[in-house]
N, C-alpha and C positions, 0 to 999 in steps of 0.2 A: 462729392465732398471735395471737401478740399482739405487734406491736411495742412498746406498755404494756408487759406480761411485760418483755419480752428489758430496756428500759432501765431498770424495776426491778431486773431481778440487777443492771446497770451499777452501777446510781448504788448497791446494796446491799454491793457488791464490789468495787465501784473498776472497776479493769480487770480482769474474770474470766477464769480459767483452770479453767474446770471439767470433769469428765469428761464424756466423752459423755452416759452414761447419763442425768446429771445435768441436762445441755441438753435432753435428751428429756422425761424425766419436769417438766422446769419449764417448758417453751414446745411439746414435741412435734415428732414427725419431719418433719414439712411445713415449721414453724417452721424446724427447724434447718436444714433443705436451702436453705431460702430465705436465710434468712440467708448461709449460705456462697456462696451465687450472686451475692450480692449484696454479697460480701469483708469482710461485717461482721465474720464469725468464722473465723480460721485453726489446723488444725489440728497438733498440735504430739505427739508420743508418750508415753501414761502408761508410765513407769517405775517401779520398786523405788526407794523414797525417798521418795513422791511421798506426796499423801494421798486418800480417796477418802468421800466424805459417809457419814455416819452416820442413822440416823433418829430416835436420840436425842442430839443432840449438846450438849455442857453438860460433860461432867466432864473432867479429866486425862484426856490419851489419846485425846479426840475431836477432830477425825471419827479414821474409821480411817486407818491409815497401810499403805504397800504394802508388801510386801516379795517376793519368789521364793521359790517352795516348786514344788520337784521339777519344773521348769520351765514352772511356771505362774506370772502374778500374780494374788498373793492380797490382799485386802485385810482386815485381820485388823484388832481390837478392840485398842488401846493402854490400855485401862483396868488398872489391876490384879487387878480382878477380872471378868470380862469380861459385857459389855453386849449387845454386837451379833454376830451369827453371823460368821464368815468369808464371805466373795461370793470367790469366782473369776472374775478378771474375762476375758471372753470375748476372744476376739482380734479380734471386730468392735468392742467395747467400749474397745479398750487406745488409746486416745486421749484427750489434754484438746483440748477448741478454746475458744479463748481471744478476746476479744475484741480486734479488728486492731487494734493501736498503730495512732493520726494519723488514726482514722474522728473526721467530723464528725459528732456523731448529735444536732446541733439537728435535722436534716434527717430524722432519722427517721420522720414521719410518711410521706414520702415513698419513702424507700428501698427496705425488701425485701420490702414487701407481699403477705404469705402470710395468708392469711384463715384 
């Protein structure tokens, strides 16, 4: 991990709310576990509505947006002409964890120290 990382997205995102995946693929599963141990990050339900990163993000339409299809969430391409494939998102995946309102993270050198 990096606690680096993790107060990077912070300070990049304000207070983030971002998908699992997303916590994964930016700080790593060790990272996020630690984190949540350590009540930096509370997990909250991706919904239909919701939005889900892109790997080109930049135009109308980005990131992707979610919606239901055929009782799945899909995260589909908002562009008009479309950019990014569909992702199905997994149902180990259908979660944001967001960083905990009212965390001190001056203290974060100290806090949830996952190597």
């Amino acid at each position: 991990m990096t606690v680096e990382r993790f107060l990077e997205l912070v300070e990049r995102h304000g207070s983030p709310a971002l998908p699992l995946a997303t916590w994964r693929a930016e700080v790593g599963e060790r990272t996020v576990q630690a984190l949540r141990r350590a009540g930096w990050l509370e997990s909250r339900p991706l919904l239909p509505g919701g939005w889900f990163p892109c790997p080109s993000p930049g135009g109308d339409g980005c990131p992707r947006r979610l919606v239901e299809l055929r009782g799945e969430i899909v995260a589909v391409c908002g562009q008009e002409i479309e950019q990014c494939a569909d992702v199905v998102i997994a149902d180990a995946d259908a979660e944001v964890l967001a960083a905990t309102p009212g965390i001190d993270l001056r203290d974060a050198g100290s806090g949830a120290g996952a190597g």
